[in-house]
C-alpha positions as CSV (number, residue, x, y, z in Angstrom):
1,X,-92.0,51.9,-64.3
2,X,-91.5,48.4,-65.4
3,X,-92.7,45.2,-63.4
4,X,-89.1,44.2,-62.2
5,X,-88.7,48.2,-60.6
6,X,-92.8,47.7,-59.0
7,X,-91.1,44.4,-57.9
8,X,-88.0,45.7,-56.1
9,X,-90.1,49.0,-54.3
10,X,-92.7,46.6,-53.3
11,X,-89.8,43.9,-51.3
12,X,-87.8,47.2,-50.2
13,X,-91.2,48.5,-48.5
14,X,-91.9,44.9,-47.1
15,X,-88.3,44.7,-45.5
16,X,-88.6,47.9,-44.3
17,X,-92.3,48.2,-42.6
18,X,-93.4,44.0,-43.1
19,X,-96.2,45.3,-45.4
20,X,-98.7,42.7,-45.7
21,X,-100.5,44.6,-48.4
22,X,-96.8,44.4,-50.2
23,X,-96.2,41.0,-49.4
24,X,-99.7,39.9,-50.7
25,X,-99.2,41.5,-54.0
26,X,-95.4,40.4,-54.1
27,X,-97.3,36.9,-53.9
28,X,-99.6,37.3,-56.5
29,X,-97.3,38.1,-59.4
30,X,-94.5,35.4,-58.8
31,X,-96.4,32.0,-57.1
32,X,-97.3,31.1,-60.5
33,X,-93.6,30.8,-61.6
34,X,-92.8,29.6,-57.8
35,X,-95.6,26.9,-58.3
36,X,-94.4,25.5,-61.8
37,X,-90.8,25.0,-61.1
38,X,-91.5,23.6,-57.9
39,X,-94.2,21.2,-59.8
40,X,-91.4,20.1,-62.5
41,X,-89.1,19.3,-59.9
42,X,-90.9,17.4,-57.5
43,X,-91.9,15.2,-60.8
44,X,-95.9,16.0,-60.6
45,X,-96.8,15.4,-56.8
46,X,-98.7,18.0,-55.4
47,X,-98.0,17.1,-51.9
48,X,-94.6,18.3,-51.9
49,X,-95.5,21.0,-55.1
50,X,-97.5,22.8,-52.2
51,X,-95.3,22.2,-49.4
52,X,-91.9,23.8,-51.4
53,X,-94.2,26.9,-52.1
54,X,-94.7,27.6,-48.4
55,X,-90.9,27.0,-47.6
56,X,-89.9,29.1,-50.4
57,X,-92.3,32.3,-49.5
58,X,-91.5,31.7,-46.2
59,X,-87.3,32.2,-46.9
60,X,-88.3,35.1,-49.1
61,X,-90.4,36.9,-46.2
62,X,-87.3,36.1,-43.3
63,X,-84.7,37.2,-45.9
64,X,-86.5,40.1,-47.4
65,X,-84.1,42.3,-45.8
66,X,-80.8,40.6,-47.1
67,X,-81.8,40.2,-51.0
68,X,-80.0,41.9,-53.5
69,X,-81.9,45.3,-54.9
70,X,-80.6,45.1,-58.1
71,X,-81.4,41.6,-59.0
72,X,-85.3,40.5,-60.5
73,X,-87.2,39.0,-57.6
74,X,-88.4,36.7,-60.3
75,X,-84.9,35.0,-61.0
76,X,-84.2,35.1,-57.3
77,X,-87.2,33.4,-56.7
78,X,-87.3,30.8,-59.2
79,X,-83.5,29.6,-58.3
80,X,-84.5,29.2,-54.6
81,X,-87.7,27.1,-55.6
82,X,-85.5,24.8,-58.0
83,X,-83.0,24.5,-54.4
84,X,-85.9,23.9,-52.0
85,X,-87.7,21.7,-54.5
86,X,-84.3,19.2,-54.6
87,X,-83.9,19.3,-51.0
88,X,-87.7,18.6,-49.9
89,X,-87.4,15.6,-52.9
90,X,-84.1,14.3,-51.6
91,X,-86.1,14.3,-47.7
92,X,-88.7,12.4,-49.4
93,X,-86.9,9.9,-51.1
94,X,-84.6,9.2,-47.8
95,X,-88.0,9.1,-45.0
96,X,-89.7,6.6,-48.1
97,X,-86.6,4.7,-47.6
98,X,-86.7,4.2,-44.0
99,X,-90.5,3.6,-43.8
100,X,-88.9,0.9,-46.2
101,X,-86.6,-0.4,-44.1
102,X,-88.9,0.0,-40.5
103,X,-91.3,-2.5,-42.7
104,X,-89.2,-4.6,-43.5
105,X,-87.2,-5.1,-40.1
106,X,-90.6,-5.4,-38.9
107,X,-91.4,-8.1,-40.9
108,X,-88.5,-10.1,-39.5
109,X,-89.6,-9.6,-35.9
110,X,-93.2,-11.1,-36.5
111,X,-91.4,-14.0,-37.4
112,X,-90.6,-14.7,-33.7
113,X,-93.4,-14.4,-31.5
114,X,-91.8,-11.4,-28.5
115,X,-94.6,-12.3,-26.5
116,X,-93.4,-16.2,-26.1
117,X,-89.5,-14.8,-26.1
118,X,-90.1,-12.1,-23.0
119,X,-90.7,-14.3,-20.6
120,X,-87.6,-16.5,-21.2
121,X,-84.8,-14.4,-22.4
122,X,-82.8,-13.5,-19.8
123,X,-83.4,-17.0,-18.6
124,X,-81.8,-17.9,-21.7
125,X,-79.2,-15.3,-21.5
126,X,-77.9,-16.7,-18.0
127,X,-77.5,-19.9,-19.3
128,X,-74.6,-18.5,-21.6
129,X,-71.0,-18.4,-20.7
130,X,-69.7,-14.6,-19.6
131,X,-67.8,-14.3,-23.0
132,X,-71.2,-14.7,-24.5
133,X,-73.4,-12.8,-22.8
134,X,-70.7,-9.6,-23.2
135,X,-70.7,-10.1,-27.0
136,X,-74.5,-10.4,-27.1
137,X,-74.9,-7.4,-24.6
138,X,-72.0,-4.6,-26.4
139,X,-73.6,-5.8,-29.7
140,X,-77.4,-6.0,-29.3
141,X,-78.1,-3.9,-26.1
142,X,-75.0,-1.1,-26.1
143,X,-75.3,-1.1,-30.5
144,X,-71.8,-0.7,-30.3
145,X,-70.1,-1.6,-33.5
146,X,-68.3,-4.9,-34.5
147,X,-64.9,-2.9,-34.4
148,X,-65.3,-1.5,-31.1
149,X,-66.0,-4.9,-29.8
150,X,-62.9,-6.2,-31.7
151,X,-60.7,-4.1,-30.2
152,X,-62.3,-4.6,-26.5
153,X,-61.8,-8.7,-26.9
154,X,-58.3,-7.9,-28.5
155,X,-59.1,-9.5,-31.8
156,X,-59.9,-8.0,-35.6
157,X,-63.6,-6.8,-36.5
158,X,-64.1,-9.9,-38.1
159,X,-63.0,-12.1,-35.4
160,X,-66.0,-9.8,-33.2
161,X,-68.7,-10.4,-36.1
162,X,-68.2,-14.4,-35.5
163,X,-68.2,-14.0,-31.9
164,X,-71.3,-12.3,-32.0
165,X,-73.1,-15.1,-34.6
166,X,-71.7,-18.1,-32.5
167,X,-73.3,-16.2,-29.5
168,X,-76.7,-16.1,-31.1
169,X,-76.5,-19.3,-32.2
170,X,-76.0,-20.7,-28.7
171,X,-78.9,-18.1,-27.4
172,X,-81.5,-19.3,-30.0
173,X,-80.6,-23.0,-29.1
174,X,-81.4,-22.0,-25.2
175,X,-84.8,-20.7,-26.4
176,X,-85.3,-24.1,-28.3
177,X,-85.3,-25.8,-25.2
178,X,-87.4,-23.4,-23.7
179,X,-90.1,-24.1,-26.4
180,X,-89.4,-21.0,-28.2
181,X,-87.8,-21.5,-32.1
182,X,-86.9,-18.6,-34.1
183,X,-83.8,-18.2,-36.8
184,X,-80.9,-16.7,-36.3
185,X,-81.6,-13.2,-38.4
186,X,-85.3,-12.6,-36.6
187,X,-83.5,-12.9,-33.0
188,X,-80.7,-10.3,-33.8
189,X,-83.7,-8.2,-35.0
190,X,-85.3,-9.0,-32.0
191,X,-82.6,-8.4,-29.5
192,X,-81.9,-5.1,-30.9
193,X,-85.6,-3.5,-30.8
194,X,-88.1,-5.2,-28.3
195,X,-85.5,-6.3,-26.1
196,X,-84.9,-3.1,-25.0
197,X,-87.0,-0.6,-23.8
198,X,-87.1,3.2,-22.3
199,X,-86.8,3.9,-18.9
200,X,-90.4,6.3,-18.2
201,X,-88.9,10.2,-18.8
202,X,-87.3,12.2,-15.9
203,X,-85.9,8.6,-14.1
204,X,-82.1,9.4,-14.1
205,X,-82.8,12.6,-12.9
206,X,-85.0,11.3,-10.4
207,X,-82.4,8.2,-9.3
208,X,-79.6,11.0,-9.6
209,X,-81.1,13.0,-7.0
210,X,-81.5,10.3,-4.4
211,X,-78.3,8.7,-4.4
212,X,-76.6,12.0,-4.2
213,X,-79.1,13.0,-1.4
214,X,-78.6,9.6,0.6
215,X,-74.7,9.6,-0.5
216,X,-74.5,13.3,1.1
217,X,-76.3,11.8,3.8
218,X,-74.7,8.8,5.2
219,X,-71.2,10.6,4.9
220,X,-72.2,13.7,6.9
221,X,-73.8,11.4,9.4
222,X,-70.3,9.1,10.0
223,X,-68.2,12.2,9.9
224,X,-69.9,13.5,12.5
225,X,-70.3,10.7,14.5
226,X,-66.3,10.1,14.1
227,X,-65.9,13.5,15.5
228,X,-68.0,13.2,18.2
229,X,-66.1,9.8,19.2
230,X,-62.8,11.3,18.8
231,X,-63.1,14.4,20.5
232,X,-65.2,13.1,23.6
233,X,-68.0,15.6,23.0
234,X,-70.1,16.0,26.2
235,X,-73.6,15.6,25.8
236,X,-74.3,18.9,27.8
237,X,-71.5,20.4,25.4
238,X,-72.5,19.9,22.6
239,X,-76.7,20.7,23.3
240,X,-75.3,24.4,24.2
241,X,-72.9,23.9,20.6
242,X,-76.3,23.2,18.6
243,X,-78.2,26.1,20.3
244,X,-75.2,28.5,19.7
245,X,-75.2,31.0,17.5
246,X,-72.1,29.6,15.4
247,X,-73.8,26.4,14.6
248,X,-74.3,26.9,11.3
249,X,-70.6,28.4,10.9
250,X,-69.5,24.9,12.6
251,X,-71.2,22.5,10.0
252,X,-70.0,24.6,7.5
253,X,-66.6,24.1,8.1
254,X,-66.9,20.6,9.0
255,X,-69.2,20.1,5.1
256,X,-65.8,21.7,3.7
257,X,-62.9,19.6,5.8
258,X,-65.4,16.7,4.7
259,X,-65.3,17.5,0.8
260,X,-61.6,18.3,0.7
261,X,-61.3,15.0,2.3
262,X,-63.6,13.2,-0.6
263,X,-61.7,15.5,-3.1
264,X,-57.9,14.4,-2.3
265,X,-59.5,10.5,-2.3
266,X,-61.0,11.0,-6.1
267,X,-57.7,12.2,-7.4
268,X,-55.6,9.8,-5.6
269,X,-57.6,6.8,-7.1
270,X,-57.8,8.9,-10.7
271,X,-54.0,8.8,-10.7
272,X,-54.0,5.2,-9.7
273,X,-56.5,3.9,-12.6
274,X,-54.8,6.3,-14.8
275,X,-51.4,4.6,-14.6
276,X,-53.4,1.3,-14.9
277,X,-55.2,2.0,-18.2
278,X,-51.3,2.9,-19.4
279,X,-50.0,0.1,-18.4
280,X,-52.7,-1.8,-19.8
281,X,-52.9,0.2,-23.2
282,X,-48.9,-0.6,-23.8
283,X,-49.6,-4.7,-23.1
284,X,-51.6,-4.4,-25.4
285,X,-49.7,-2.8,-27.5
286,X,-47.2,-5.4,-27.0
287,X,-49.2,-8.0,-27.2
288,X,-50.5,-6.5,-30.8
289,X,-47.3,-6.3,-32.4
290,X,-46.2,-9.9,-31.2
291,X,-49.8,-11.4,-32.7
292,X,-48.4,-9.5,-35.8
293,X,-45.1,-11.0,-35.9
294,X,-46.2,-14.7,-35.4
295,X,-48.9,-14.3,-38.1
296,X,-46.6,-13.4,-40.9
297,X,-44.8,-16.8,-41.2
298,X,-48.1,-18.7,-41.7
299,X,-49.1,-18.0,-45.4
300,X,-46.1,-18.7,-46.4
301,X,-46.2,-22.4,-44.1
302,X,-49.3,-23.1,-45.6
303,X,-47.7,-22.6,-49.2
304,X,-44.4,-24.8,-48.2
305,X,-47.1,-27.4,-46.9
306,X,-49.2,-27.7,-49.9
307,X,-45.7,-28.1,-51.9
308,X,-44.5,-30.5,-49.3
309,X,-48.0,-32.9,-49.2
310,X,-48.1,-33.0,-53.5
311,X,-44.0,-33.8,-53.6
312,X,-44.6,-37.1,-51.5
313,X,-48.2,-38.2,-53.4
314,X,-50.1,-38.0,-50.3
315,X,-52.9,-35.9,-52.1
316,X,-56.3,-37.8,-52.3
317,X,-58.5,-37.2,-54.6
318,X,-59.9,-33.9,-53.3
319,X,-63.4,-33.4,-51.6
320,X,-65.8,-31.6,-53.9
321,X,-68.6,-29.5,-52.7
322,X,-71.7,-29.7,-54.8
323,X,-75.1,-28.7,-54.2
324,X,-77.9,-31.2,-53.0
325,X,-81.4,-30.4,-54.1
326,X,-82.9,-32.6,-51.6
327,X,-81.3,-31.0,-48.7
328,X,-80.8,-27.9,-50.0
329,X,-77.1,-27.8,-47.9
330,X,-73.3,-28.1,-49.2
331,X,-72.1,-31.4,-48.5
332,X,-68.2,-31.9,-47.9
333,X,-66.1,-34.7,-46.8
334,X,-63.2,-32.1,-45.3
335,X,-63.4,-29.9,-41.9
336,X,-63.5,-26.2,-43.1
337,X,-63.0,-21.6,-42.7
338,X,-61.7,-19.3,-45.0
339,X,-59.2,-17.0,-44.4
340,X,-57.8,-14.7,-47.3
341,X,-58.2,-12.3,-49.7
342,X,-61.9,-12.6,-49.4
343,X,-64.2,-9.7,-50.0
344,X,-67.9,-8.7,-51.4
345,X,-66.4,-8.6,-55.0
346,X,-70.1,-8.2,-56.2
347,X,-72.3,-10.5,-58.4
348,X,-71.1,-9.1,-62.5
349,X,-68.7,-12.3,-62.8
350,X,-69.6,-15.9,-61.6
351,X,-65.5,-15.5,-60.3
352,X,-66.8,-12.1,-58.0
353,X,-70.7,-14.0,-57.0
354,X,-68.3,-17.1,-55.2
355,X,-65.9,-14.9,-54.0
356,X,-69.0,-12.8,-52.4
357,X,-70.4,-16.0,-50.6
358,X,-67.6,-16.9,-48.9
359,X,-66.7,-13.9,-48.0
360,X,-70.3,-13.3,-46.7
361,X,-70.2,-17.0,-44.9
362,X,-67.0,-15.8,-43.2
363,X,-67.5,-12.9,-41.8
364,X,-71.1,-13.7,-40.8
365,X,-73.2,-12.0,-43.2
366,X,-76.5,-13.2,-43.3
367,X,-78.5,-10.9,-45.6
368,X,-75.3,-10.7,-48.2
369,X,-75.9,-14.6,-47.9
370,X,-79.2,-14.9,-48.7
371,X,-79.0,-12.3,-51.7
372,X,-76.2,-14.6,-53.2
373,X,-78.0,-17.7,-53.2
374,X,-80.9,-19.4,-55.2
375,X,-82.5,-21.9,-53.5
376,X,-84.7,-24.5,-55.5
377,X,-87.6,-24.0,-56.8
378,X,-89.4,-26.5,-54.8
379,X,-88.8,-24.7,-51.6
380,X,-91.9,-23.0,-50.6
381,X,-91.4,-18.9,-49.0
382,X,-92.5,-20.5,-46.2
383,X,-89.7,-23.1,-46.0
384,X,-87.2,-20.2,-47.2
385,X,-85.9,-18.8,-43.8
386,X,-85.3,-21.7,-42.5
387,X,-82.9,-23.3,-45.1
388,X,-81.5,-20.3,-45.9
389,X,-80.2,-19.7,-41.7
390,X,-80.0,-24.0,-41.6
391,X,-77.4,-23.8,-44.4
392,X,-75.9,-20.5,-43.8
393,X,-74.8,-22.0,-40.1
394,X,-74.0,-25.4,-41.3
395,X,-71.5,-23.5,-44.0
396,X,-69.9,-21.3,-41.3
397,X,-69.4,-24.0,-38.9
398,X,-68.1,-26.1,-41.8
399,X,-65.2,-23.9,-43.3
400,X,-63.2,-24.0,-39.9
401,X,-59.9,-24.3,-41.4
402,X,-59.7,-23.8,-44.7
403,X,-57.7,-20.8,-46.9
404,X,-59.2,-20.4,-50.4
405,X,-57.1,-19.6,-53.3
406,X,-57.6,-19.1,-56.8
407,X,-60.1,-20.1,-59.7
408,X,-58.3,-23.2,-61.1
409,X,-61.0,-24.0,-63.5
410,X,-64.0,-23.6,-64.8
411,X,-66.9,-25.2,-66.7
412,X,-70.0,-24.1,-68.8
413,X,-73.0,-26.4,-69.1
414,X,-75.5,-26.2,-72.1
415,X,-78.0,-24.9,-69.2
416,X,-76.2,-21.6,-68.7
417,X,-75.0,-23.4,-65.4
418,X,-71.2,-22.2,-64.6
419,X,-69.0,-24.4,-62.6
420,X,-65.6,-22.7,-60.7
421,X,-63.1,-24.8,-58.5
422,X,-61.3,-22.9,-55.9
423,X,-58.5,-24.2,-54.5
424,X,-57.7,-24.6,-51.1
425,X,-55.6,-25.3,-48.6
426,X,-56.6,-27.3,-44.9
427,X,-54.8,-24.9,-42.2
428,X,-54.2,-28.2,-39.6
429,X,-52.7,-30.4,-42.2
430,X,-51.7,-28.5,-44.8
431,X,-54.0,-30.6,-47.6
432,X,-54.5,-28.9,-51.3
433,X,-58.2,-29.7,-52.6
434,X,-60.5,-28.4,-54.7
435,X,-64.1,-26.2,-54.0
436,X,-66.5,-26.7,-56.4
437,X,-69.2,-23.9,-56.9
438,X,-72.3,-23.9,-59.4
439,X,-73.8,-20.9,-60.5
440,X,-76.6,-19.1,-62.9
441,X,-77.2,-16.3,-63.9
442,X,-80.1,-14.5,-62.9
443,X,-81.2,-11.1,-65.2
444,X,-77.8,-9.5,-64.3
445,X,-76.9,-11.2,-61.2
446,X,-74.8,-14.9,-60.8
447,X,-76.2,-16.0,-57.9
448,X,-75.1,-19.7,-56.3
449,X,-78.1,-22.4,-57.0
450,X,-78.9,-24.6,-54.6
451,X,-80.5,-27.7,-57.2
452,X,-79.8,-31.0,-58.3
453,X,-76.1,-30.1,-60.9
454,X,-74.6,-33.0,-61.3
């Protein structure tokens, strides 16, 4: 009898009687070949080498039953240790990325000191308008997405995300004058971790209980006061009532006529906010479709502007933006936002890295922002944060009314430096300029630099 047939009377007597003398000996002749695949796999780590063996000798003893007679325990085994040995890797890969990610989120909280923000925040939450505080709360507290929040406010996702940034900005500027300072990317952080907490386990139930206990309560109490009132119970009548026999029958029937009551309320107010939320859902509707009819005329304004304001030679010389190395901000002699075509286009083409940072700048992208830029290299870590969110805000609130176009030009300076003018067009008065943007490249990124170009 050859190995393979010991192999296949030794897992036929284990599924049948769990023999651990059968198992043990199963063991002995394939961990070997279990060990070494799962060793090749996991690249070397023993760790997870040892931790696919137990999962795969563990499948092998619940599925002993279920496995094939005819085919080679060996091959079956081996083919499940190469499965297991992906999977367990794959887990490993995705927890050392969010171990990863928890570091690094709690690196931005230590930034602002919680223990100075507790005491003030909701101080500095009341001091926002209602429209604020409803942003910041279905954002930060509920974690509900920036779509969801669009469509509650009746405006686009990226109308929501801006919503939500002016918010924080005018939360963190509270704190200020409470003493506390922080940039705009730590308080988000902040807000949506320490700021809220878990209610100690088994409280809903416990709240649950007592207000259906005092609910149950108070009604049953003025039902049967109402009763007593309208019916002219006699005191002496209704002592000999309680003593009765049929009390309990009595109470019943009055907990019944009580619920059936509470019952015929509930539906007649579900059918009432029912026909509300209809009427609502199709004004909105309505009011969708009209948004979407006025909006279509306006590229096409802006265009028959821009024609209008170069026909009659009222075009200035336009505004150029250039980077400051002192400052580190964009300087610009025109009010400014972007809407258009804008997108994260990526960083392979200096065209794709501008076209990233605005599209990052308007829609309120932070981290995308930082990525795109390059900052001095005078500007210590320490002074990093705070340019990056000084400029970031002071480039959002800038580009209020302005729709980019096209690359008109470009130039390349002996330095590797890359210069692209957009074009684009001043939404209130209809004004063509120019957007100049400097970049470098950086290994295989173009990234924005923020130094003294000329």
């Amino acid at each position: 009898m050859n190995a393979n047939d010991e192999s296949a009377l030794l897992l036929q007597e284990f599924a049948k009687s769990r023999s651990e003398t059968a198992f043990v000996t199963l063991l002995g002749r394939h961990l070997n070949l279990v060990y070494s695949a799962a060793f090749r796999r996991c690249g070397g780590q023993t760790g997870l080498t040892e931790e696919v063996c137990q999962k795969v000798f563990i499948d092998f003893a619940r599925k002993a039953h279920a496995l094939p007679i005819d085919r080679p325990v060996a091959g079956w085994l081996y083919q499940h240790a190469c499965f297991v040995a992906s999977a367990t890797l794959r887990a490993e890969v995705r927890r050392q990325r969010r171990e990863k990610v928890a570091v690094q989120l709690q690196s931005l909280t230590e930034e602002t000191n919680w223990s100075d923000m507790a005491p003030v925040l909701d101080e500095a939450m009341l001091d926002l308008s209602a429209a604020d505080r409803d942003s910041l709360a279905q954002r930060f507290f509920e974690k509900r997405p920036y779509a969801e929040i669009g469509e509650r406010l009746g405006s686009s996702e990226n109308a929501a995300r801006m919503r939500v940034s002016r918010s924080l900005d005018k939360l963190r500027a509270a704190l200020e004058k409470r003493g506390v300072t922080s940039t705009a990317s730590a308080l988000g952080i902040a807000m949506a971790g320490p700021a809220i907490i878990a209610a100690p386990t088994g409280w809903a139930s416990t709240i649950t209980s007592l207000v259906m206990v005092n609910t149950v309560k108070t009604t049953s109490t003025f039902g049967l006061i109402s009763i007593m009132t309208s019916t002219k119970f006699k005191i002496g009548f209704l002592a000999a009532v309680l003593t009765a026999t049929g009390t309990v029958l009595v109470l019943h029937q009055i907990g019944n006529r009580l619920r059936a009551a509470d019952n015929a309320v509930l539906k007649h107010q579900v059918a009432e906010l029912t026909e509300e939320a209809l009427a609502a859902r199709e004004t909105a509707a309505r009011t969708t479709e009209e948004l979407e009819r006025l909006r279509r005329p306006t590229e096409e304004l802006l265009r028959l502007r821009g024609e209008v304001a170069k026909l009659r030679g009222t075009q200035t010389q336009p505004a150029l933006v250039k980077v400051v190395s002192n400052s580190g901000l964009f300087s610009t002699g025109e009010k400014a936002t972007a809407s258009g075509p804008l997108a994260d286009m990526g960083t392979d083409t200096p065209e794709n890295a501008s076209i990233s940072l605005l599209w990052a700048v308007t829609t309120g992208q932070m981290y995308r922002f930082v990525e795109l830029v390059k900052l001095a290299d005078d500007i210590s870590e320490a002074d990093a944060s705070k340019v990056n969110d000084q400029l970031f805000r002071q480039m959002t609130n800038a580009y209020a009314h302005w729709q980019f176009g096209s690359v008109k030009r470009t130039e390349n300076r002996d330095d590797g430096t890359q210069k692209l003018y957009f074009e684009y067009t001043d939404i209130d008065t209809g004004r063509v300029g120019e957007l100049l943007v400097c970049l470098r490249k950086y290994e295989s990124a173009w990234k924005v630099v923020i130094d003294d170009v000329p």
